[in-house]
C-alpha positions in Angstrom: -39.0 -6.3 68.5 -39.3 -6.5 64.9 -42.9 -6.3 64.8 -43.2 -3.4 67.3 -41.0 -1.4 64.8 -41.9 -2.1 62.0 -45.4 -1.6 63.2 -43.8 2.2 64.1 -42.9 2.9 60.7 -45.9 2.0 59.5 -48.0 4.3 61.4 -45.8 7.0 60.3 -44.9 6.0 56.7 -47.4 8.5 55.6 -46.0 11.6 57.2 -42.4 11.0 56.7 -40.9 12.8 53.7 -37.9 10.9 52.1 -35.6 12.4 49.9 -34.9 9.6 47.6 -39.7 9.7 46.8 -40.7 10.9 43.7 -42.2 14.6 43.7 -45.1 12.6 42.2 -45.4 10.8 45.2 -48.8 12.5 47.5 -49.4 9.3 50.4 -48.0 6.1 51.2 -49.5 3.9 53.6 -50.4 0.3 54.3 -54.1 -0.5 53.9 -53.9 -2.2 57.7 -51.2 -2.4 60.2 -52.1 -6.1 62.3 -54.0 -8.6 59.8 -56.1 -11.6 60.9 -53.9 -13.7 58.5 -50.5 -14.3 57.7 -50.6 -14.2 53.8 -52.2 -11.8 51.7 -51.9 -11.2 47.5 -53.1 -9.3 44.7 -55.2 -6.9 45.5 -57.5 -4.9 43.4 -59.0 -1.2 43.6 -61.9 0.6 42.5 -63.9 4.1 43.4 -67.5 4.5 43.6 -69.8 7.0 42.4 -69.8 9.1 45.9 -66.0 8.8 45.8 -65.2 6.2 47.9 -62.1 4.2 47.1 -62.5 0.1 47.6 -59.3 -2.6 47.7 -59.6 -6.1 47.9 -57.4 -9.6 48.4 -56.6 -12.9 48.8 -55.6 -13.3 52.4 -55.0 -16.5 54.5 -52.1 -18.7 55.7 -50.7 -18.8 52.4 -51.4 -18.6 48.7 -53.7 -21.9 47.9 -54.4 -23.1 51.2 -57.9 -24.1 52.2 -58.8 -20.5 54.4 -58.3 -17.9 51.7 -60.6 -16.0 51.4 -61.3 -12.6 49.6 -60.9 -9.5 51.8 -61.9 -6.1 51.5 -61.6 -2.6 53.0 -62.6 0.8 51.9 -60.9 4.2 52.7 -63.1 7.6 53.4 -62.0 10.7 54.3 -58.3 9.5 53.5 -58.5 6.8 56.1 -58.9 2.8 56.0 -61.3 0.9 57.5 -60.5 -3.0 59.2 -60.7 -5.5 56.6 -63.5 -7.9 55.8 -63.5 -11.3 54.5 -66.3 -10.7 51.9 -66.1 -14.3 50.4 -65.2 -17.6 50.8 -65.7 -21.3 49.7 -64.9 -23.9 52.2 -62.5 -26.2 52.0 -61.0 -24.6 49.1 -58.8 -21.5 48.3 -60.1 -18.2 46.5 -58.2 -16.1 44.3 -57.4 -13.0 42.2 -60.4 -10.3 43.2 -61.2 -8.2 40.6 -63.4 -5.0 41.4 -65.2 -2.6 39.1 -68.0 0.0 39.5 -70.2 0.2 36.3 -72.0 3.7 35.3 -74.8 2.1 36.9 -73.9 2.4 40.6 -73.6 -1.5 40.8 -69.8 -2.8 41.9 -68.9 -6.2 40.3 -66.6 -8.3 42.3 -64.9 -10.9 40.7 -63.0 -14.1 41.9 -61.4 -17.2 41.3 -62.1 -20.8 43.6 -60.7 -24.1 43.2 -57.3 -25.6 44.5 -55.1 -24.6 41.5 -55.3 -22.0 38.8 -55.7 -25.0 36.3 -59.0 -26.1 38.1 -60.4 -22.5 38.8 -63.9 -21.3 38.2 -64.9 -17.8 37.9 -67.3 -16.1 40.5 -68.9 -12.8 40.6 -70.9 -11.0 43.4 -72.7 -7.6 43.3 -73.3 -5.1 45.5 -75.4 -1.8 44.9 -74.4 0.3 48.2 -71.0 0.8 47.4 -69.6 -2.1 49.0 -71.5 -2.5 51.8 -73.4 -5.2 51.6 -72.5 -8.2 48.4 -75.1 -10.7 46.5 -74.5 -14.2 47.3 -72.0 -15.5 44.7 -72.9 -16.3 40.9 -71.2 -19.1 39.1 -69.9 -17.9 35.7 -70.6 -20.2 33.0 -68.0 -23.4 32.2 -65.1 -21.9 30.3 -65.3 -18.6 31.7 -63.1 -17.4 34.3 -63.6 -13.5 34.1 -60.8 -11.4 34.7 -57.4 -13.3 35.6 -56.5 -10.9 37.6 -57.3 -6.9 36.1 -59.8 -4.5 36.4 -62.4 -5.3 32.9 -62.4 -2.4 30.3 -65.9 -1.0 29.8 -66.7 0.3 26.1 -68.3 3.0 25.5 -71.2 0.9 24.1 -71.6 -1.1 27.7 -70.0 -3.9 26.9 -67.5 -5.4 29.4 -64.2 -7.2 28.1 -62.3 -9.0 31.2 -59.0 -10.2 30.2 -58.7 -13.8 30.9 -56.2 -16.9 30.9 -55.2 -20.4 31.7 -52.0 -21.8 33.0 -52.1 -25.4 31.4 -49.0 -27.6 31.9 -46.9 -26.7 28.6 -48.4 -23.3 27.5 -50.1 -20.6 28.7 -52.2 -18.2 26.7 -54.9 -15.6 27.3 -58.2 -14.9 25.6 -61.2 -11.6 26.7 -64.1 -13.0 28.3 -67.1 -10.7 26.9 -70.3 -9.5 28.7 -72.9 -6.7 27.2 -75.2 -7.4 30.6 -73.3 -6.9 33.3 -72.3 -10.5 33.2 -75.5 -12.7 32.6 -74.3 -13.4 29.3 -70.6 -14.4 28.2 -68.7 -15.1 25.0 -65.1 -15.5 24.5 -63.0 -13.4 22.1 -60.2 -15.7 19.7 -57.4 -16.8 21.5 -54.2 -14.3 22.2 -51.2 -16.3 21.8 -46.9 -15.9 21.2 -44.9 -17.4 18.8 -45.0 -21.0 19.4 -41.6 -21.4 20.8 -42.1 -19.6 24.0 -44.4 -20.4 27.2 -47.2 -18.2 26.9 -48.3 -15.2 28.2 -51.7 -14.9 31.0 -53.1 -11.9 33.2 -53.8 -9.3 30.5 -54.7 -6.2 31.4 -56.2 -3.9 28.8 -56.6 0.0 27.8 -57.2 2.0 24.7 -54.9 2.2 22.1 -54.7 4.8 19.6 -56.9 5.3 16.0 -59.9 3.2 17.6 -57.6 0.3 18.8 -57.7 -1.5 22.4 -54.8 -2.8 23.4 -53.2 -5.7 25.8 -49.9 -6.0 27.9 -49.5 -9.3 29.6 -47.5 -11.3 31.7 -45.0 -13.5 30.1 -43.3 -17.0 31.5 -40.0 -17.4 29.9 -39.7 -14.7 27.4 -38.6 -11.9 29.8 -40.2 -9.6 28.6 -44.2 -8.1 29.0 -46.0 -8.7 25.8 -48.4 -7.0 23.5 -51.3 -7.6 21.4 -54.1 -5.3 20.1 -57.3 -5.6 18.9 -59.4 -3.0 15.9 -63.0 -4.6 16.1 -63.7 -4.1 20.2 -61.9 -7.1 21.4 -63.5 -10.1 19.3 -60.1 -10.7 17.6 -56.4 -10.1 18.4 -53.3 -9.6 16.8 -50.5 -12.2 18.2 -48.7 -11.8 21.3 -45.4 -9.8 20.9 -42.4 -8.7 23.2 -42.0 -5.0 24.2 -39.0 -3.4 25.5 -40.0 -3.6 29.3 -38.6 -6.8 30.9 -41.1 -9.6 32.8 -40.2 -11.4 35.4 -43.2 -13.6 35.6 -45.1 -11.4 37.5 -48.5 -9.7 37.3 -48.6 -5.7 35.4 -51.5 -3.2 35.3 -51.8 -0.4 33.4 -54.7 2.2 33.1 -55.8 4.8 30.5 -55.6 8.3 32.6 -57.6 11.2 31.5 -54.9 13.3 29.7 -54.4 11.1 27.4 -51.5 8.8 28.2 -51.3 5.1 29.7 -49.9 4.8 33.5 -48.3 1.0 33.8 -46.9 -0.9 37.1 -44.5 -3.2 36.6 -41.6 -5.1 38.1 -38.7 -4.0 36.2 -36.8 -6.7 36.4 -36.5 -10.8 34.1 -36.1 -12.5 37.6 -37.2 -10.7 40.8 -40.2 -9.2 41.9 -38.3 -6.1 42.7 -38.2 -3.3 41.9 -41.6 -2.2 41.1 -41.6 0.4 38.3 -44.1 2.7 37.2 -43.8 3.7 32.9 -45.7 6.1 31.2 -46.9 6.0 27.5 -47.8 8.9 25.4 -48.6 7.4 22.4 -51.1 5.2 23.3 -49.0 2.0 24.2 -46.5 2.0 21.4 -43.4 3.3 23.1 -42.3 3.6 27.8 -40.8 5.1 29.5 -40.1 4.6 32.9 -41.0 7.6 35.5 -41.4 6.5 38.9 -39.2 3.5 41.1 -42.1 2.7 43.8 -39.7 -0.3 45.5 -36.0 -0.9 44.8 -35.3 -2.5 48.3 -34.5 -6.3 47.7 -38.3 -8.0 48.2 -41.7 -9.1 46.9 -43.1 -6.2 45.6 -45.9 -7.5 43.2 -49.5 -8.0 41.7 -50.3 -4.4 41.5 -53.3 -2.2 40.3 -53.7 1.5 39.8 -56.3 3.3 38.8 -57.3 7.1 38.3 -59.5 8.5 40.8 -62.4 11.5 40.0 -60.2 14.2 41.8 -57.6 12.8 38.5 -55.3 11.5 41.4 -53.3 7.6 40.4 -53.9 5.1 43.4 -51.6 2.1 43.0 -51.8 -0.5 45.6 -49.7 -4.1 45.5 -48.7 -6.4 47.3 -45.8 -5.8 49.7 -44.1 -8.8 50.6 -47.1 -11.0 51.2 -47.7 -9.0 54.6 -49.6 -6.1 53.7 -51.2 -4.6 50.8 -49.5 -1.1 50.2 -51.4 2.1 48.8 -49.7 4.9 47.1 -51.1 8.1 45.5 -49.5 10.0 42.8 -50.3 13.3 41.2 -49.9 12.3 37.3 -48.8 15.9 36.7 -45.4 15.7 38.0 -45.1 12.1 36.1 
């Protein structure tokens, strides 16, 4: 009975005005309504050149068993189509997609395989028709994972920074895995690391700061907070890791430079739970938040998201919503 109503709400989520939504708020919806598998996680988004918008997933029984696989669905004309597993390796779990569409036309599709973040290597498959049909997979090079979990920044020179990281038994820290051809070639920026007394942060995402800076928020393990770190000579060195204001609860952000000018950032607002999930806003290219929009408050996993801004200059957010569906929400970022 649960199922069949919840199943009803779903269907209906989208046309169902609620008083407590944000004016900002345009769509809701869940990407699919009965999944092939009982687990899914941090989903990704990207659009193409025609306009297409593209999500994918880890999806299987759970998070690290042997069947997950990455998944993948694309939405035209404002609707979803059934999701695709799009890659696997057998025997052993795949993780953390990353998507991005380069001025080229060619979508990148990266992912992590292996049976634990600490033995993960980095993958990466093309495609050149928007998603319809992907390479065979390419082994990155030893050392280099890609993205941890974040669309890569592209600069306006066509070099690709991916914000990387490792989860090693006492510390965590992050580093930029850098490309200038479309991943062929790699080399790793210096390290990005806290204060020595905390944990470690991983799972950067990046943007562009202000007066020629990029800059970095990431996830933090016992600090509490989401850190910061930024960068004046395209990513090759950073500054150390510091605090901000916003509180961490161990759990994956993303944040996006939108085209008037400020920084759009998910987050879960919270030091302990995965809920709620925030959205802040920066106007001064990362230095100061403030929050605008509560996506979840319910009590929950609401988690792992990624937003970015679509041609039309709409915000697409999608995350994970309770490990049963992936959730997509536009916004119009001029009621933010």
């Amino acid at each position: 009975m649960f199922r069949q109503t919840l199943k009803a709400c779903c269907y209906f989520l989208v046309f169902i005005s609620l008083e407590a939504a944000h004016l900002s708020i345009i769509k809701e919806e869940f990407i699919f309504i009965d999944p092939p598998f009982a687990s899914c996680h941090a989903s990704t988004l990207t659009q193409t050149h025609s306009g297409t918008i593209l999500c994918a997933w880890f999806a299987g029984s759970e998070e690290g068993a042997n069947d997950v696989a990455i998944w993948f669905s694309t939405c035209e004309e404002s609707k979803w189509d059934l999701p695709k597993k799009i890659a696997e390796t057998e025997g052993v779990p795949c993780w953390n997609p990353a998507l991005f569409t380069m001025p080229s036309k060619e979508i990148l599709l990266f992912y992590k395989t292996g049976r634990n973040p600490q033995q993960w290597s980095g993958l990466l498959k093309r495609s050149w028709d928007e998603g319809v049909h992907w390479s065979e997979e390419e082994c990155l090079p030893a050392g280099i994972i890609g993205p941890a979990k974040n669309k890569p920044l592209l600069l306006p020179n066509g070099t690709l920074l991916c914000g990387s990281s490792i989860e090693s038994w006492r510390r965590w820290g992050c580093w930029i895995d850098i490309t200038a051809d479309v991943g062929h070639t790699w080399h790793k920026s210096s390290p990005i690391n806290v204060d020595a007394q905390l944990f470690g942060i991983i799972q950067p995402t990046l943007f562009f700061g202000k007066n020629d800076s990029l800059k970095l928020l990431a996830r933090s393990h016992q600090i509490g907070s989401i850190c910061t770190a930024e960068s004046y000579d395209q990513g090759e060195t950073w500054s150390k890791a510091q605090p901000i204001s916003l509180p961490n609860p161990n759990s994956a952000i993303d944040a996006v430079n939108i085209m008037d000018g400020r920084i759009v950032l998910v987050y879960n607002h919270s030091k302990e739970e995965r809920y709620p999930l925030n959205i802040a806003v920066s106007k001064d290219g990362g230095g100061t938040w403030n929050t605008e929009v509560v996506l979840e408050e319910e009590p929950g996993e609401y988690s792992y998201p990624s937003v970015i801004q679509s041609l039309d200059k709409e915000i697409h957010i999608t995350y994970t919503w309770n490990r049963k569906y992936i959730k997509h929400v536009i916004l119009d970022p001029k009621l933010l």
